[in-house]
C-alpha positions in Angstrom: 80.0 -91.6 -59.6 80.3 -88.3 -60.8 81.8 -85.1 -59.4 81.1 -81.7 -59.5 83.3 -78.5 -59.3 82.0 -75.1 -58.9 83.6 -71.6 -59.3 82.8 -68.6 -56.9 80.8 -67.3 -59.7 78.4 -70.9 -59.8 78.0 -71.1 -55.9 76.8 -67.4 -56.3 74.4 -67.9 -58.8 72.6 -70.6 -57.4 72.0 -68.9 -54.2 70.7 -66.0 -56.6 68.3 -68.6 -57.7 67.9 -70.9 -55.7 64.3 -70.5 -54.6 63.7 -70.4 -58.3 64.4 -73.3 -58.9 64.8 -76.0 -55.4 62.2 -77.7 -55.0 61.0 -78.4 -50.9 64.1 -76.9 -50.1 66.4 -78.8 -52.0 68.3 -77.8 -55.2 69.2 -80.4 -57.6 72.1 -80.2 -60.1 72.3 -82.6 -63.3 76.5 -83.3 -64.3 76.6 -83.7 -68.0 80.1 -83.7 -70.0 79.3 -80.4 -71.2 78.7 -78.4 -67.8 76.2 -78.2 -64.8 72.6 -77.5 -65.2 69.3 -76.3 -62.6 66.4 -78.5 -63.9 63.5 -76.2 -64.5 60.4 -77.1 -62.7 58.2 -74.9 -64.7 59.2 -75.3 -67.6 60.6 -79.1 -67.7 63.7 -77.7 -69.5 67.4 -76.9 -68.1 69.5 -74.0 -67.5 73.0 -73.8 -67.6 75.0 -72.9 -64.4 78.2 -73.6 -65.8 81.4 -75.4 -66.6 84.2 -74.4 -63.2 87.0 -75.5 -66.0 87.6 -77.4 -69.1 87.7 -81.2 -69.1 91.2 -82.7 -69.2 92.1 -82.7 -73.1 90.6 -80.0 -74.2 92.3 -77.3 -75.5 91.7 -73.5 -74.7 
């Protein structure tokens, strides 16, 4: 199971977008270790949404 976190600034954006990119209404969101993503319909590609903080271990 995987969980996702979002900042202000993520929840924002995918309202900005959202009709960009849900599709009948519903948005989907692909987790990967290196951030969140919106799966691009058109193209078949990906665009980042973000990364709410950095994974335990890493350093800033």
């Amino acid at each position: 199971m995987a969980t996702a976190e979002f900042s202000r600034d993520m929840v924002e954006t995918m309202l900005t977008y959202f009709d960009a990119y849900a599709d009948e209404g519903v948005l989907a969101v692909e987790v990967t270790s290196w951030g969140l993503w919106l799966p691009n319909k058109v193209t078949g590609g990906r665009q980042f949404l973000g990364l709410a903080k950095l994974p335990d271990g890493y350093r800033q």
